[in-house]
C-alpha positions as CSV (number, residue, x, y, z in Angstrom):
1,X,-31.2,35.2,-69.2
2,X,-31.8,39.1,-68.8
3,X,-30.0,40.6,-66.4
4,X,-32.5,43.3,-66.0
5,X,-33.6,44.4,-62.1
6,X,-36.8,42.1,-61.1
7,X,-40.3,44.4,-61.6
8,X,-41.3,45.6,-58.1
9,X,-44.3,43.2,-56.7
10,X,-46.3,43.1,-54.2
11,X,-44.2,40.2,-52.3
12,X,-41.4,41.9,-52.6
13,X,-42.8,44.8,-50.8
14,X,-44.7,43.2,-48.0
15,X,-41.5,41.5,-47.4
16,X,-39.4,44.7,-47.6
17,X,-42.0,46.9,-45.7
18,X,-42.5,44.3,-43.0
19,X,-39.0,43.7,-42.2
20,X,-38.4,47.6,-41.9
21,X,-41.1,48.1,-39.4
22,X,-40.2,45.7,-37.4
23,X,-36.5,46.4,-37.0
24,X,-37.4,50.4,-36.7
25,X,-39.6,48.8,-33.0
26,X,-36.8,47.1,-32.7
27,X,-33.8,49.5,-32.8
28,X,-36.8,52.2,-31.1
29,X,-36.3,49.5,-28.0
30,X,-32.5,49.7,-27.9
31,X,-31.5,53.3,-28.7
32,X,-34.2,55.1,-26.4
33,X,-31.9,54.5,-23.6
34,X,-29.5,56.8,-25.2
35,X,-31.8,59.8,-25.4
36,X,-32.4,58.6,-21.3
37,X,-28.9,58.2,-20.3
38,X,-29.3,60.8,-18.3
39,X,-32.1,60.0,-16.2
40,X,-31.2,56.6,-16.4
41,X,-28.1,57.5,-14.7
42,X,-29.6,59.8,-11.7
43,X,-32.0,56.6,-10.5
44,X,-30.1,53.8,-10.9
45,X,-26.3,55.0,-10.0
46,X,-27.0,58.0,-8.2
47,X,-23.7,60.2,-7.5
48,X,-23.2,64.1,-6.2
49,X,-21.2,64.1,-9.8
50,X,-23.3,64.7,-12.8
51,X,-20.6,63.6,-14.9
52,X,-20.4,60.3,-13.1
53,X,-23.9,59.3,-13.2
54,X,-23.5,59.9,-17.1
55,X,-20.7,58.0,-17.1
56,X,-21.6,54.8,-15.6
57,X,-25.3,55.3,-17.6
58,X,-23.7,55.3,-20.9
59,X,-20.6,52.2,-19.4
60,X,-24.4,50.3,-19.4
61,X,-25.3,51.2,-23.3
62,X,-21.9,50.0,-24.6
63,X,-22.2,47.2,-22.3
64,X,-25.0,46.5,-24.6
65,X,-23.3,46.5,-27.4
66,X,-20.6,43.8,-25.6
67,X,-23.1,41.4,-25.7
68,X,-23.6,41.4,-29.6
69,X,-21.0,39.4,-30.3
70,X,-22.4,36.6,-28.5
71,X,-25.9,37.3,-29.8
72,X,-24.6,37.0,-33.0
73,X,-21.9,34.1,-32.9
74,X,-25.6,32.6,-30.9
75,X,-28.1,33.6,-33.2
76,X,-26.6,34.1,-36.4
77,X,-25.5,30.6,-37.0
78,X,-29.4,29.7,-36.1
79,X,-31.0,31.9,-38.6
80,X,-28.5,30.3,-41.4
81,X,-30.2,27.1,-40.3
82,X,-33.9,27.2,-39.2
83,X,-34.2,30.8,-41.4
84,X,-34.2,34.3,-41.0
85,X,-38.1,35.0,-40.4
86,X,-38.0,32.6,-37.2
87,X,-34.3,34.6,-35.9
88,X,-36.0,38.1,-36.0
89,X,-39.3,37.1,-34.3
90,X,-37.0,35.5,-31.7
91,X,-35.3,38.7,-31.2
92,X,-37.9,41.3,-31.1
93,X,-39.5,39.1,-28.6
94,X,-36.6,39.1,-25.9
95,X,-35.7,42.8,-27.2
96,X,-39.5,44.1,-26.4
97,X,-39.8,42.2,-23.2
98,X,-36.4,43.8,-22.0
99,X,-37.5,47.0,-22.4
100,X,-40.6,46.5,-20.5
101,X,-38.6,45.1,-17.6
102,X,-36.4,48.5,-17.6
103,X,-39.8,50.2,-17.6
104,X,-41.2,48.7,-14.7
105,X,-37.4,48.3,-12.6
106,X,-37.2,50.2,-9.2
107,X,-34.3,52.4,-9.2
108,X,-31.5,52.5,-6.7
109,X,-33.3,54.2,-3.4
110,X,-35.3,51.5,-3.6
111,X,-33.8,48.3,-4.4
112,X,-30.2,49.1,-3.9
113,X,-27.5,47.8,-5.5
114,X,-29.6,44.7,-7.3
115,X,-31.7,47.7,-9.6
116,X,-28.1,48.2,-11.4
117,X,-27.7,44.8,-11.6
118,X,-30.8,43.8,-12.8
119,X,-30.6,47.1,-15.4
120,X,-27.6,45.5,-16.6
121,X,-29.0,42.1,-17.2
122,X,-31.8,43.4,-19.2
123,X,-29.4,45.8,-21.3
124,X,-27.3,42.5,-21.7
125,X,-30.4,40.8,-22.7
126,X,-31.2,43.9,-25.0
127,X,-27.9,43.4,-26.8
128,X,-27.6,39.8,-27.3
129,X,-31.0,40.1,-29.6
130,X,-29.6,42.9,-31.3
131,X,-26.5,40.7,-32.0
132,X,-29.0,38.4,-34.6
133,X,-31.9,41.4,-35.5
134,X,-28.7,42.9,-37.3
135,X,-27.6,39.7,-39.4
136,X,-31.1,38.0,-39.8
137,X,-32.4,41.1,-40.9
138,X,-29.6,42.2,-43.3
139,X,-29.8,38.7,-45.1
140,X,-33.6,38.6,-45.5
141,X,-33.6,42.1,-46.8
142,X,-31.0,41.4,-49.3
143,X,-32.0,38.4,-50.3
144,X,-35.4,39.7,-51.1
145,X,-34.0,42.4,-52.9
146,X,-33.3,40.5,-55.7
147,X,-29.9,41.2,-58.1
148,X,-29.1,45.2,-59.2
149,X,-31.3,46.0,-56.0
150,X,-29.5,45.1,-53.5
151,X,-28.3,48.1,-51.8
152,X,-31.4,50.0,-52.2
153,X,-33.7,47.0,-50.4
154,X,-31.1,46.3,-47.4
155,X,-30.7,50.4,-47.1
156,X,-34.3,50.0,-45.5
157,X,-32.9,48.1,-42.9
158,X,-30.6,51.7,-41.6
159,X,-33.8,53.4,-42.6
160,X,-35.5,51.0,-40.3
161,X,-33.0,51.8,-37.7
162,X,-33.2,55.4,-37.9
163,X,-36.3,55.5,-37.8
164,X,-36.3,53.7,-34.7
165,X,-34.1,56.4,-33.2
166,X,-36.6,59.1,-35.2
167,X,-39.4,57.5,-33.1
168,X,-37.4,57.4,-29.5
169,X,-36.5,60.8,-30.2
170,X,-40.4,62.0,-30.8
171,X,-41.5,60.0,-28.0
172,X,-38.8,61.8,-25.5
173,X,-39.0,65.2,-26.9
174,X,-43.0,64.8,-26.4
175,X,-43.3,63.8,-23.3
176,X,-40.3,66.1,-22.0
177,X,-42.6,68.9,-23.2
178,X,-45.7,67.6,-21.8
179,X,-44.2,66.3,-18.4
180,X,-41.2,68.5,-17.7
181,X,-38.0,68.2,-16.8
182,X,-38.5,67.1,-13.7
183,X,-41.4,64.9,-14.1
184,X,-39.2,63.2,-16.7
185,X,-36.9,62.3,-13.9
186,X,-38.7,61.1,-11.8
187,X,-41.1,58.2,-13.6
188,X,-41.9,59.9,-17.4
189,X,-38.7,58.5,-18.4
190,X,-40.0,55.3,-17.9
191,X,-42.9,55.3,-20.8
192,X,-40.9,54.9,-23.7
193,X,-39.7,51.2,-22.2
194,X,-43.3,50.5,-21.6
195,X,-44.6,51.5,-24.8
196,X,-42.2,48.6,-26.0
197,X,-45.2,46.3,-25.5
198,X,-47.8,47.4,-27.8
199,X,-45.3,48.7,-30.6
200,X,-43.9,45.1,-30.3
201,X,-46.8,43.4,-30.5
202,X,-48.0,45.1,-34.0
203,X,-44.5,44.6,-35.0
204,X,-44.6,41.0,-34.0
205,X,-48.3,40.1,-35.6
206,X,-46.4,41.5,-39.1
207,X,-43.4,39.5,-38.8
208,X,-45.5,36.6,-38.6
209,X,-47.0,36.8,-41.6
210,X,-44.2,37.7,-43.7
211,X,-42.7,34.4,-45.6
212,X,-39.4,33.2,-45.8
213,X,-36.5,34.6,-48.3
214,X,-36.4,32.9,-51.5
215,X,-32.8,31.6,-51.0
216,X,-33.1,30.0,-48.2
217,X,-36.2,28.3,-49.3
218,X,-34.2,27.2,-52.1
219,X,-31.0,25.8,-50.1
220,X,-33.8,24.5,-47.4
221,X,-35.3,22.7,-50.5
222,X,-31.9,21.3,-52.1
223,X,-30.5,20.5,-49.2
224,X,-27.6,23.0,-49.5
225,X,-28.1,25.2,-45.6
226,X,-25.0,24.9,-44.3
227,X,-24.2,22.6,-41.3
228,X,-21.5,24.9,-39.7
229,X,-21.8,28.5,-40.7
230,X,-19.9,29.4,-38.0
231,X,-16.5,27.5,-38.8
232,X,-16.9,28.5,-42.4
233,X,-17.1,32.1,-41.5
234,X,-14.1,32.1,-39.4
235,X,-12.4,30.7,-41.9
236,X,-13.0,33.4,-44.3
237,X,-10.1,35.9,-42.6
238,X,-9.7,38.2,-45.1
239,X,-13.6,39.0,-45.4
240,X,-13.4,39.1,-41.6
241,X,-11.1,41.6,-41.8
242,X,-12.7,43.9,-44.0
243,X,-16.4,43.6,-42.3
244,X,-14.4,44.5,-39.2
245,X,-13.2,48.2,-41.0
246,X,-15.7,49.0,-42.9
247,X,-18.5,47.6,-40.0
248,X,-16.0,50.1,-37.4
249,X,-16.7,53.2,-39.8
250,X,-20.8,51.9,-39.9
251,X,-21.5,51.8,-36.3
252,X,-19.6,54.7,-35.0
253,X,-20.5,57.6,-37.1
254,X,-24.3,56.0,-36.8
255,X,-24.3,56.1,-32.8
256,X,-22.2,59.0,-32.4
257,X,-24.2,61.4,-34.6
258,X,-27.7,59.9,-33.0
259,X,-26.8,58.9,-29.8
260,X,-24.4,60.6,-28.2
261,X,-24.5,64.3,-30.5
262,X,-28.2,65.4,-28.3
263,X,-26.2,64.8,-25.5
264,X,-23.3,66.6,-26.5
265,X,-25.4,69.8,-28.0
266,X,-27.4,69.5,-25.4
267,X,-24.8,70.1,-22.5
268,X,-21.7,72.0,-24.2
269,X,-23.8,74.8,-24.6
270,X,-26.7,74.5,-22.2
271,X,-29.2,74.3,-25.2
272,X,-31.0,71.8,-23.0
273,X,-32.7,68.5,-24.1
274,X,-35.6,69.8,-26.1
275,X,-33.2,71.6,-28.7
276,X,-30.6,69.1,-29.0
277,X,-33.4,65.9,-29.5
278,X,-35.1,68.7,-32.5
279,X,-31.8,69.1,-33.9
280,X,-31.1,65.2,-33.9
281,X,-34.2,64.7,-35.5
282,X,-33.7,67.4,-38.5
283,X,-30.7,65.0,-38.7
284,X,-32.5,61.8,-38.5
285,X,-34.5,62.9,-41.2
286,X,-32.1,63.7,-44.0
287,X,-30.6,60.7,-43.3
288,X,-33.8,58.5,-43.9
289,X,-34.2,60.8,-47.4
290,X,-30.5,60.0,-47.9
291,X,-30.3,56.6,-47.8
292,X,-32.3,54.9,-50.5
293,X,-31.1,57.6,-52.9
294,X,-27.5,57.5,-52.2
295,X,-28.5,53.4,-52.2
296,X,-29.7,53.2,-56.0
297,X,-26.8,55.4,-56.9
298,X,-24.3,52.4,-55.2
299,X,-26.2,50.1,-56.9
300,X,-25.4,51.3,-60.0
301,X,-21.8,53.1,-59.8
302,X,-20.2,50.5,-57.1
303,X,-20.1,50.3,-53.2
304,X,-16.4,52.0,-53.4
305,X,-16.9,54.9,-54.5
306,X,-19.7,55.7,-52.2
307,X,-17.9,54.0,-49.4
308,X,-14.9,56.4,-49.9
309,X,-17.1,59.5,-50.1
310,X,-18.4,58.9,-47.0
311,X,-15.9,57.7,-45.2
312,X,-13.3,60.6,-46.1
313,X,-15.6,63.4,-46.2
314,X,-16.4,62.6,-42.4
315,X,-13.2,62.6,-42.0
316,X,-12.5,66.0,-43.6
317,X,-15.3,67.4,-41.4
318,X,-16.1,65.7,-37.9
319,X,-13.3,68.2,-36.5
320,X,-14.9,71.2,-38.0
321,X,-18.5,70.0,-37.1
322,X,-17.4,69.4,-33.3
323,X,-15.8,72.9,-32.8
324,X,-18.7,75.0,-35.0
325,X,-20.9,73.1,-32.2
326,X,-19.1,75.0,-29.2
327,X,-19.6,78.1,-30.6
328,X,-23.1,78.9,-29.3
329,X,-24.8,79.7,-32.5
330,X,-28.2,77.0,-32.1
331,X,-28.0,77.1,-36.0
332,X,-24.5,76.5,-37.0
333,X,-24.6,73.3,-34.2
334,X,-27.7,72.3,-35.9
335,X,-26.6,72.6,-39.4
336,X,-23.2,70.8,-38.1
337,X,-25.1,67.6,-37.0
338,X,-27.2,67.7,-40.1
339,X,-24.2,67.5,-42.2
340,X,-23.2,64.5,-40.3
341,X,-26.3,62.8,-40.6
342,X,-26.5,63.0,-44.4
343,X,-22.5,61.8,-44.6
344,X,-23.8,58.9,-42.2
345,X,-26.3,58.2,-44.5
346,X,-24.2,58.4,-47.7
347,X,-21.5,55.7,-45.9
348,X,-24.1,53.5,-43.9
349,X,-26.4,53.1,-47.9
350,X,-23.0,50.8,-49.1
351,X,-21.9,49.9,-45.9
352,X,-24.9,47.9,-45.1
353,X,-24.9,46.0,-48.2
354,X,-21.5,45.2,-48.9
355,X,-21.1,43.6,-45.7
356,X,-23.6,40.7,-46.3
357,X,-22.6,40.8,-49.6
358,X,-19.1,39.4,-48.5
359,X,-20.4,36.3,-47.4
360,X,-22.7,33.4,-49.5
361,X,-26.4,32.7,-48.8
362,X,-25.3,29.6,-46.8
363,X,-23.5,31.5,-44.3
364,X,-24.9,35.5,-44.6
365,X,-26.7,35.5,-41.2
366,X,-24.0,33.8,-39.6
367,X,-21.1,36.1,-41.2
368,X,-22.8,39.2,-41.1
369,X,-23.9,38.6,-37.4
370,X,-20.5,37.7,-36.2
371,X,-18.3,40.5,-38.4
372,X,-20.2,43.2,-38.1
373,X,-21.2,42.9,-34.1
374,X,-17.3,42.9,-33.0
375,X,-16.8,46.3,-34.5
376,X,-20.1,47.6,-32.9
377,X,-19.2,46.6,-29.9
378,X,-15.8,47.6,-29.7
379,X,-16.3,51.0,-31.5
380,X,-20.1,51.8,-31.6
381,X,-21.1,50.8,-28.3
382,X,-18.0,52.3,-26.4
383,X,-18.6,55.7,-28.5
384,X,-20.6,57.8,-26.0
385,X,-18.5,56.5,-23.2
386,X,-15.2,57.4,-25.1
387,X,-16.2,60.7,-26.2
388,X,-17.4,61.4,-22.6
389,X,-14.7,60.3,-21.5
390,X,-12.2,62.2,-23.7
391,X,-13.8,65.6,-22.3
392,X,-12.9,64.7,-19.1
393,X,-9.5,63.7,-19.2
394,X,-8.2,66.1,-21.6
395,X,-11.1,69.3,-20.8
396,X,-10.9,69.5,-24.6
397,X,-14.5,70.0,-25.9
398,X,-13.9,69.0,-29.6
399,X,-11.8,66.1,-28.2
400,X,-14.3,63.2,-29.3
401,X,-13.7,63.9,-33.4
402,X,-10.2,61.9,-32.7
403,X,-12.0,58.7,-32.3
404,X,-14.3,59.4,-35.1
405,X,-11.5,60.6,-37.2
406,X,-10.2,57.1,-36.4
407,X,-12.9,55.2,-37.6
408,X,-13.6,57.1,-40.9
409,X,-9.9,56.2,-41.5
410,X,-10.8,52.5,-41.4
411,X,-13.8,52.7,-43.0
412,X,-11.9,54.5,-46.4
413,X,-9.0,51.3,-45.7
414,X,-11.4,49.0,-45.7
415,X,-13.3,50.8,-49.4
416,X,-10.0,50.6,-50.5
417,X,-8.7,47.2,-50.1
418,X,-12.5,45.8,-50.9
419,X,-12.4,43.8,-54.4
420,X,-15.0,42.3,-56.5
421,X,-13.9,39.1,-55.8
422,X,-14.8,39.5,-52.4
423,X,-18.5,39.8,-52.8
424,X,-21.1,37.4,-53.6
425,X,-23.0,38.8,-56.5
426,X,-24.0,35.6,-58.3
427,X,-26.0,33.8,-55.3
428,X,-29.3,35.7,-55.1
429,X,-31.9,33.3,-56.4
430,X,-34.6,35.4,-59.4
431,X,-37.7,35.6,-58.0
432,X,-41.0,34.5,-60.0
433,X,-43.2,36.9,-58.2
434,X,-46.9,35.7,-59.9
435,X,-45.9,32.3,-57.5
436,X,-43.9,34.0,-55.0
437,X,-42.2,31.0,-54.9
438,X,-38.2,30.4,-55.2
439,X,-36.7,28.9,-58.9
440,X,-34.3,26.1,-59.1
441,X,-30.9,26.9,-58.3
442,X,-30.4,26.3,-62.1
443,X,-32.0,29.7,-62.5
444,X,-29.3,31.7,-60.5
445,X,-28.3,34.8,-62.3
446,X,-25.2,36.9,-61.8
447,X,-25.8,40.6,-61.2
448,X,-23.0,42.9,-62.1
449,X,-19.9,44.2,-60.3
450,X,-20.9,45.9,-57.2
451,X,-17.1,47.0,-56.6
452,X,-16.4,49.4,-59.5
């Protein structure tokens, strides 16, 4: 059989392009808080230090991201058996309704010490869901991609995602300058978690109409789903090991060019919100550009390569990026971020497939939801705080490339000790797309080496 790339159909797309908009509500749900942090901070853990309120705003997003790894060893395992489609309507639900709740929370002067604690249930709540949009989503976009395709259909999933943060960032910068700075603080801040409830319901209606992947149609059919994905990927240590480097390298550069780089423009040279939520978004959109090119260039020359370009070259430059930012020259600091961005998106368009890729169809929700959620917990999550952090102890502006150096330096480890025999390139089923239906599992086809 021809091991030619599947002609582009109309399933495939509607499967692709509804998956995309739904994770980009999705991931708009979970990252606005970032672009917030601020005012989040001043209502809900009110302090005479600025720095302080920051701090315990952004100790609340990586929070977040601690609760991932539950989502995922929750809801991962669950999409491996009742499907994917049914995992990420699940999610966007309790991710949507969240949000509205943060929207509609009294803050501190009000309620006291419960509107923290309540803000942190619902930011816990926020990132258990992520914990299975991440896996469920990776697995149905892959899978759906079909053989020779497969990094340029799951690169829409980061598109997706920044996107999300493309659409947070228009909302705030909008309403900033419509409402104000102050009016921001006080209740503007606030719309962007309520507009969660239309945006999720379009996203919601589109989900449910979108069928379920070919693959696990075809294990569902054969009896072949896995009955405990979660013990077979823990026993899979090596693969662990590497979704853990190369998923540390993924969700730090990701979250510390878009999340915490507006604030850090923003504030190390007074540039103010407006400029530094612009220059995120000239960032925001060379990546989206980026990332389905740099994609169909992995599928085609390897995920190493790719994976070692962007991992070292942000090494080579995240110190020189951080110190041109203190300079005070708006366009250098804007060009610094945008250089980022596109590096981000030259890692993140291998990254995201090679890490389902490590696991089989039987247990890719499951594997990719529990290997790549520890590392963005532990390093993505934590990044704003860390950086933050690393300011104040040392009063070394410049100080947050260290961690980021860090990371790239696992993510080029990782590229490096990745081997073809570690991904799964010969369990995608071929897609008949005039019935839209999956073949036997007789009709599996082996795609060709995506290490290089």
């Amino acid at each position: 059989m021809s091991t030619r790339a599947p002609a582009r159909s109309p399933g495939r797309v509607r499967a692709i392009v509804g998956a995309t908009v739904g994770h980009t509500i999705e991931f708009f749900d979970f990252t606005v808080y970032g672009f917030l942090a601020v005012h989040i901070g001043a209502t809900f853990f009110p302090s005479e230090d600025p720095t302080a309120e920051l701090l315990s705003s952004f100790a609340v997003f990586g929070l977040a991201f601690l609760a991932r790894p539950l989502g995922g060893f929750v809801l991962g395992p669950l999409a491996d058996r009742i499907g994917r489609k049914r995992v990420l309507v699940l999610v966007l639900t309790v991710m949507a309704a969240c949000s509205v709740g943060i929207g509609v929370l009294p803050g501190y002067d009000s309620w006291g010490i419960a509107a923290p604690l309540v803000l942190v249930l619902l930011r816990t709540l926020q990132g258990f869901s992520a914990g299975g949009e991440y896996g469920s989503g990776s697995a149905f976009l892959l899978e759906y991609a079909g053989p020779n395709r497969r990094a340029f259909g799951i690169s829409w999933l980061t598109f997706g995602t920044t996107a999300g943060l493309m659409l947070g960032i228009t909302v705030v910068t909008g309403l900033t300058a419509a409402l104000g700075d102050a009016t921001m603080a006080d209740w503007g801040w606030r719309i962007p978690f309520l507009l969660a409830a239309p945006l999720a319901g379009i996203a919601l209606y589109i989900r449910a109409k979108l069928e379920e992947t070919p693959d696990f149609r075809t294990m569902s059919e054969t009896g072949s789903l896995s009955t405990s994905p979660a013990r077979e990927v823990l026993g899979r240590g090596r693969r662990l090991a590497l979704i853990v480097g190369i998923g540390a390298m993924h969700a730090t550069c990701f979250y510390a060019v878009f999340t915490y780089m507006p604030t850090y423009i923003g504030t190390v040279n007074d540039y103010g919100s407006t400029f530094s939520l612009v220059s995120t978004m000239c960032a925001g959109l060379a990546t989206m550009v980026t990332l389905p090119l740099v994609a169909r260039l992995s599928d085609r020359i390897g995920r190493r390569p790719v994976l070692l370009a962007g991992s070292l070259g942000f090494a080579v430059l995240v110190f020189p990026v951080f110190a041109a930012i203190t300079l005070g020259n708006p366009v250098l600091a804007l060009a610094s971020q945008l250089a980022l961005g596109i590096l981000t998106a030259v890692y993140l368009s291998a990254s995201a497939a090679a890490m389902p890729e490590l696991f089989p169809a039987a247990i890719r929700s499951t594997g990719v939801s529990i290997g790549f959620n520890i590392p963005a917990a532990v390093f993505g999550g934590s990044a704003p705080f860390v950086a933050t952090f690393l300011i104040q102890q040392t009063g070394w502006t410049p100080a947050p490339s260290i961690y980021l150096l860090f990371t790239a330096i696992c993510g080029a480890v990782a590229a490096c000790l990745l081997k073809g025999s570690d991904l799964h390139a010969d369990d995608l089923v071929d897609i008949d797309e005039s019935r839209a239906t999956a073949l036997p599992a007789a009709t599996l086809r082996r795609s060709p080496d995506p290490i290089h």
